[in-house]
One Martini backbone bead per residue (centre of mass of N, CA, C, O) as a GRO file, in nm:
protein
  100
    1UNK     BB    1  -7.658   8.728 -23.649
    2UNK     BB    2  -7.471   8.974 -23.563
    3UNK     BB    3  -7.246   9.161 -23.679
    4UNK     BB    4  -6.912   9.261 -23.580
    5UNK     BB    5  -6.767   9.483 -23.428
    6UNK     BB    6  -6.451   9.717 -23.498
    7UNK     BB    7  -6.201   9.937 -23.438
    8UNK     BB    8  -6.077  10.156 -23.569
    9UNK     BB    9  -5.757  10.385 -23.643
   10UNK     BB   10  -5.714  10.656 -23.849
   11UNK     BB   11  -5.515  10.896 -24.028
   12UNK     BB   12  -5.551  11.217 -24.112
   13UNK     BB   13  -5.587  11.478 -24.291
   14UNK     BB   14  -5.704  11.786 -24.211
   15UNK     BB   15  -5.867  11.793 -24.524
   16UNK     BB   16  -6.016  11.551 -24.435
   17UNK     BB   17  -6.175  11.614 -24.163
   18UNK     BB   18  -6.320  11.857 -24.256
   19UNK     BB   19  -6.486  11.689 -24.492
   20UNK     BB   20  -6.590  11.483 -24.271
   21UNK     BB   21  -6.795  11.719 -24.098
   22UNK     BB   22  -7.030  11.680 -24.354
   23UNK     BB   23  -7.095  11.370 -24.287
   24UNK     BB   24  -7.342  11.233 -24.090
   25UNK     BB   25  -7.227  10.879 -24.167
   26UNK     BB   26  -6.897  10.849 -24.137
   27UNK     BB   27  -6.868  10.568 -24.098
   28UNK     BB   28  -7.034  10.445 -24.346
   29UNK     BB   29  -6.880  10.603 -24.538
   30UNK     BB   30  -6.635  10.441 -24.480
   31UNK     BB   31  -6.712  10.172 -24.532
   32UNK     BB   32  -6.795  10.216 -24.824
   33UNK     BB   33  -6.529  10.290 -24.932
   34UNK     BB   34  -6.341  10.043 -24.859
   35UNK     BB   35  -6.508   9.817 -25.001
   36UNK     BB   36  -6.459   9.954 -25.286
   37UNK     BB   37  -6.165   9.952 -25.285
   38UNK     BB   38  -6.116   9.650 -25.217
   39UNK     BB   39  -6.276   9.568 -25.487
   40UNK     BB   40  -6.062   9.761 -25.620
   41UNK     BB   41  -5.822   9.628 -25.639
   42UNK     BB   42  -5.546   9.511 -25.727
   43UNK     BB   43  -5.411   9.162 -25.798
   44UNK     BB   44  -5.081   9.263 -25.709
   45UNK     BB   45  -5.074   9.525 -25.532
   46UNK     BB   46  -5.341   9.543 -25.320
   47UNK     BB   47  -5.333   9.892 -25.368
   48UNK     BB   48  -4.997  10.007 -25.347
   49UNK     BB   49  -4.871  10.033 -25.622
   50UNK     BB   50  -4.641   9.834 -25.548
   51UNK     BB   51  -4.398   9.683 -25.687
   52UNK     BB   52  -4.180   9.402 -25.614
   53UNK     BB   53  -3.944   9.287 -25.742
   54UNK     BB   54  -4.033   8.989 -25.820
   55UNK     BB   55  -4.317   9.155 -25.953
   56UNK     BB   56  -4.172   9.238 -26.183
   57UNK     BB   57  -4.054   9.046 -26.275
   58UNK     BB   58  -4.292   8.895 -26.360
   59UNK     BB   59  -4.411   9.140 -26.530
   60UNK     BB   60  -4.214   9.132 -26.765
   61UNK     BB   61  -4.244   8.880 -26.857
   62UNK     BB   62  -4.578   8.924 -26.945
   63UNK     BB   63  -4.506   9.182 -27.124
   64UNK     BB   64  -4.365   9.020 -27.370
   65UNK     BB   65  -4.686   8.943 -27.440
   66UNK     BB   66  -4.809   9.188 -27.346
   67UNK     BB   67  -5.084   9.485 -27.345
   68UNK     BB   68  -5.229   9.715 -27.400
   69UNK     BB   69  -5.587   9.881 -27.467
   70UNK     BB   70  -5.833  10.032 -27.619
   71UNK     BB   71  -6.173  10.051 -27.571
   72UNK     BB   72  -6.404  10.095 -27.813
   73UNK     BB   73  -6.664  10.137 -27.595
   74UNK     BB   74  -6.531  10.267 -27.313
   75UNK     BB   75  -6.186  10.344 -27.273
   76UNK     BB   76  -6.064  10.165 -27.152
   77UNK     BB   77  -5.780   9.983 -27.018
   78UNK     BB   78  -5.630   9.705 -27.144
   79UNK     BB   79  -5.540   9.412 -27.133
   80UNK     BB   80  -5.324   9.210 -27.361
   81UNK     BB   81  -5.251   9.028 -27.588
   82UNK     BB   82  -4.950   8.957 -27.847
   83UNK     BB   83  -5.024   8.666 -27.959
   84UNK     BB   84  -5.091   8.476 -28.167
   85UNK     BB   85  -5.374   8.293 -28.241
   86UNK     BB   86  -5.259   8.020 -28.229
   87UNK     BB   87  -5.091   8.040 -27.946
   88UNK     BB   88  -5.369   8.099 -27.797
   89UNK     BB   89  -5.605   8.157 -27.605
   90UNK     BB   90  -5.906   8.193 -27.584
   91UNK     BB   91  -6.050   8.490 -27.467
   92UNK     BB   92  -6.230   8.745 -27.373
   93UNK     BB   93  -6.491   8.909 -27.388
   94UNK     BB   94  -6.632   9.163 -27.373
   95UNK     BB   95  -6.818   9.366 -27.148
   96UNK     BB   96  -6.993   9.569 -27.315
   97UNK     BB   97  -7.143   9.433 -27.557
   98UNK     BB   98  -7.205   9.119 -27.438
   99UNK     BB   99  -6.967   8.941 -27.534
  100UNK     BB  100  -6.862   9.068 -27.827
   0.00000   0.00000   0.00000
């Protein structure tokens, strides 16, 4: 069965629709682009970028015992734990170098 479309519609700044007026397959490129963010999105901040006061409670929280550090092989930033290894669980292994 063929899957239903909804028609969207949101405004866009006129720099943005001139850019768009540039591209052969709008609909096309704006759902791959949707899908793109929604699956990179925060999974705190649901992609809003702003967290509420109780979400931001509970960040203080988790922070008090976690920050951040860059991958020694992509260097992107990630979280880490920062207690003794011996009162956490073992942790993910890197994803950079197949799990090493």
């Amino acid at each position: 069965m063929p899957a239903k479309h909804s028609v969207v519609s949101f405004k866009v700044e006129a720099a943005v629709l001139e850019a768009l007026r540039g591209v052969p397959n709008r609909s096309e490129f704006i759902r791959a682009a949707l899908r793109a963010a929604l699956g990179t999105a925060c999974p705190v901040c649901k992609g809003t970028g702003v967290l509420t006061p109780r979400q931001m409670e509970h960040w203080r929280h988790f922070f008090r015992s976690h920050g951040f550090a860059e991958c020694g092989d992509c260097h992107e930033v990630h979280l880490v734990c920062r207690r003794p290894s011996r009162t956490r669980r073992r942790g993910s292994p890197s994803p950079c170098k197949g799990g090493q």
